[in-house]
N, C-alpha and C positions, 0 to 999 in steps of 0.2 A: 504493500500500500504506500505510494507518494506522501509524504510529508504536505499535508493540509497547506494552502495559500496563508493561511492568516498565521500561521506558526513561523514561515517563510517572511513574510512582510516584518512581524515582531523582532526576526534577527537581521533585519534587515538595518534596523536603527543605529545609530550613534550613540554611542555611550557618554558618559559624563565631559560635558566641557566646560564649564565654569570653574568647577576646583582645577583642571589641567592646566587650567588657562590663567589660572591664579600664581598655580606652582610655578609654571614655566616664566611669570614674572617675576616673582621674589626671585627668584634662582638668578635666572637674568640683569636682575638691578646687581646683584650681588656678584658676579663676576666681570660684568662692567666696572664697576665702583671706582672710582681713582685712586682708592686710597690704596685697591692691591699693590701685592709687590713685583708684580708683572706690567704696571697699567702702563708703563713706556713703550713695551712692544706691542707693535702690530696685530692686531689679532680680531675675531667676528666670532659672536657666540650668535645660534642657530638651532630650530629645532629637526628635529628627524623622529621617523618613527610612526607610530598610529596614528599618536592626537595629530604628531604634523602634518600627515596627511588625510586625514578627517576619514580614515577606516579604522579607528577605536571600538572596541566593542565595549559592552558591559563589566566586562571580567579586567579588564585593559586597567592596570593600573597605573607604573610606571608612568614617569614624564622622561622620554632622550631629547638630553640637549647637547650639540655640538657645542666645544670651546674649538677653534681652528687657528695655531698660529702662523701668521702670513708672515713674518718677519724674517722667519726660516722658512726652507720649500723641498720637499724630496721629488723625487721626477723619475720616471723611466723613459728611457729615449733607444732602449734597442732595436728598434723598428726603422732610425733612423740612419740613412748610407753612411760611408767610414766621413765624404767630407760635410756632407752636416753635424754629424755629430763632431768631427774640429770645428766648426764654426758654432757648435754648442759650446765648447769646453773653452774656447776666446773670448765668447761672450757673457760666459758666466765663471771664470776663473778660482775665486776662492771659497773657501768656509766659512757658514756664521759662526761669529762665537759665543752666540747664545743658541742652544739646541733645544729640542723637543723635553727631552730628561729632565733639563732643568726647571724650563715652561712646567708641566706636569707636579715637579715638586712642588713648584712655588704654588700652582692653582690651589693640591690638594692641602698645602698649611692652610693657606686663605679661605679654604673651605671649612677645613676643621674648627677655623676662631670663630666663624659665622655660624655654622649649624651643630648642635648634637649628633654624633655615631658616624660619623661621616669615615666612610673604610674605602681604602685604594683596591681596588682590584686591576685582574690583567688586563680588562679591557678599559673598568669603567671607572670612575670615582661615583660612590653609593653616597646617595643624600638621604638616610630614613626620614617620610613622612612624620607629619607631628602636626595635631589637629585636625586642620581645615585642611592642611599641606600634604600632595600626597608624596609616595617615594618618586626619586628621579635621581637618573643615571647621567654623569656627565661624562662625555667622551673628547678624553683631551688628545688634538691630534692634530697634525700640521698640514696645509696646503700641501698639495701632489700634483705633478704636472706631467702627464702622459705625454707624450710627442707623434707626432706622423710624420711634421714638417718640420725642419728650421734651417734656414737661409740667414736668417738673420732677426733682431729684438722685434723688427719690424713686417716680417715674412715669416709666418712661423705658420703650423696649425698646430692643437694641442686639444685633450679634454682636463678640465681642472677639476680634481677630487680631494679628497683627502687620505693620509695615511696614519697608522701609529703603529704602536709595537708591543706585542706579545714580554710576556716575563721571558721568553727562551729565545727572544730576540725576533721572530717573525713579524716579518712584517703582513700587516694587513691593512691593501687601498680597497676605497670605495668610495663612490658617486653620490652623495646623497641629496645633492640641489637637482642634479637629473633626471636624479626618482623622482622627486617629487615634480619638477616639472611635466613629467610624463607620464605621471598618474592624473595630474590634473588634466592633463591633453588630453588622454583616453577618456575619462570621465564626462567633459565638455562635449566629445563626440557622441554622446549617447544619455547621458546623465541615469544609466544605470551600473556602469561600473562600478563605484565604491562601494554604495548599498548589495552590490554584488559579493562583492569581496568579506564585508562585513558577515555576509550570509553564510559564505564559507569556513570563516573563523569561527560562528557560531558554532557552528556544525560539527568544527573543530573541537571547540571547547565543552560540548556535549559530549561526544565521542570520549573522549578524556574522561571526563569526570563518570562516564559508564561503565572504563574499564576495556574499550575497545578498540584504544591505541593509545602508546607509548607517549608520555607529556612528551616534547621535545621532537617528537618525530615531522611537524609541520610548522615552521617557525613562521609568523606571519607575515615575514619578508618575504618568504618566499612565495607563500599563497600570494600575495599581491601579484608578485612577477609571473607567477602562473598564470593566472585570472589576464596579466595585460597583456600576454603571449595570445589571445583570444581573438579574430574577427569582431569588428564590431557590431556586424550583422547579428550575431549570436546574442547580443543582448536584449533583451527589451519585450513589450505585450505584458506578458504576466512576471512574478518570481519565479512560480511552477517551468513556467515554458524556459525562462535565462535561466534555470540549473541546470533543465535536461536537454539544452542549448550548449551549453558553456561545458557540460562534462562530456559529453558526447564527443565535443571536439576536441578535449583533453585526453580520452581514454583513446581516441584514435589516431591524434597525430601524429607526427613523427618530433618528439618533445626532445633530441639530440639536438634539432636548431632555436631552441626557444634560450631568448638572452633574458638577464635579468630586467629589471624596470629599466635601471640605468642605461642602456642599450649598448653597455660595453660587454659586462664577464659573461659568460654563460650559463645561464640558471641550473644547470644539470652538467653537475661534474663531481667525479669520486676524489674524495682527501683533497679537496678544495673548505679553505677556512672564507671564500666567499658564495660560493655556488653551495647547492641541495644536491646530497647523494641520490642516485636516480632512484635507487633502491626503494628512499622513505617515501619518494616521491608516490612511487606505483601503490605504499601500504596503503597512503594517505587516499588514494582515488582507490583503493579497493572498499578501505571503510569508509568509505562515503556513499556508493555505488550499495554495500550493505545495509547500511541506515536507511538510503530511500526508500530500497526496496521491502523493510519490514520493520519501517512505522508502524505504530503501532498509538 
């Protein structure tokens, strides 16, 4: 039995934005502040995530918020021939000597005078909620500049993301202005995308809390980039008809070519710290595929 329209439309919503929206300013005033001990360098705090892309569900608690230092920049350029990349390395010659490590130090003291519990982790700096306020993950992490092109400061082409770094040193880049740009785009084209996406997560987080899939097995970054891998044909009429629209297309297509939102990494790749093992990918549409078909 099909999962009922009005159960569909219900997860279909938006979850809480006013306490997100609260959080993600206090947090924001407070790593702006002039009075940090970073506030000389270069730098743009930013959100990422659910609430900032308005696919938050109910259960959605976390606030991410990008800190990005511009002052410093990492870059990949091996795609670039041997003499542009001499004409890279002329035109950008030396080292900062203020680096990422230290940015990172200096945020997380800053943080800790500011809020209670506040703990480093490998990816994130943890803000525990308190009150009204809810938890939020800060992700301290420098400007990154991909290359295709460069000729010169002035001739160049490039995508600009961000990177940081693991406790065992790895590095991990990613796009998150792109996402977000291109979930809006997709969304605009149809204005049933996110309510789409939201549905899936739902769906998600039922399945979970039933016991009939692995928490962690469907992270919702990926469900987004799945869902915007989608025609946009496929969307829209009913919820009923955009699920058995949108999976349809999923369980049959050839999902080796589908990229992330950001329209760079590849959404589907093994022992990749930015892409979805394919593996969880196919759990996650099998227990979805089962849910529909015995609702109950």
């Amino acid at each position: 039995m099909a999962i009922p329209e009005s159960r569909l439309e219900t997860w279909s919503h938006q979850g809480s934005v006013g306490q997100s929206r609260d959080t993600y300013a206090t947090v924001k005033k407070t790593l702006d502040d002039s009075g940090s001990p970073y506030y000389l360098q270069s730098f743009e705090s930013f959100l990422q995530g659910s609430y900032g892309n308005d696919t938050n569900v109910y259960r959605d608690s976390d606030v991410d918020v990008v800190l990005r230092l511009d002052s410093t920049w990492y870059h990949d350029a091996h795609l670039l021939s041997r003499d542009q990349y001499e004409a890279f390395e002329r035109a950008y010659p030396g080292k900062a000597d203020y680096g990422l490590p230290q940015f990172k130090a200096q945020v997380a003291a800053w943080l800790s005078q500011k809020f209670n519990g506040v703990t480093v982790g490998s990816k994130a700096i943890f803000i525990p909620g308190s009150g009204a306020r809810r938890d939020c993950d800060v992700l301290v992490c420098a400007r990154f500049k991909y290359y295709y092109r460069f000729n010169s400061m002035e001739n160049e082409s490039k995508a600009e993301g961000i990177c940081f770094f693991l406790n065992d040193g790895t590095q991990i880049v990613n796009f998150p202005k792109q996402h977000s740009e291109n979930c809006t785009a997709k969304h605009q084209a149809s204005q049933w995308f996110k309510p789409t996406v939201r549905i899936y997560k739902n769906m998600r987080n039922y399945l979970v809390d039933s016991n009939m899939l692995r928490d962690g097995t469907a992270p919702s970054y990926f469900i987004e980039g799945m869902l915007w891998n989608v025609p946009v044909d496929k969307f829209g009429t009913s919820y009923e008809d955009t699920f058995v629209a949108t999976f349809n297309y999923l369980n049959n297509a050839d999902r080796s070519t589908f990229k992330c939102v950001n329209g760079i990494h590849p959404l589907l790749q093994i022992n990749s710290h930015v892409s979805w093992a394919p593996a969880n990918c196919q759990v996650f549409l099998d227990a979805l595929r089962d849910l529909w078909n015995n609702w109950r």
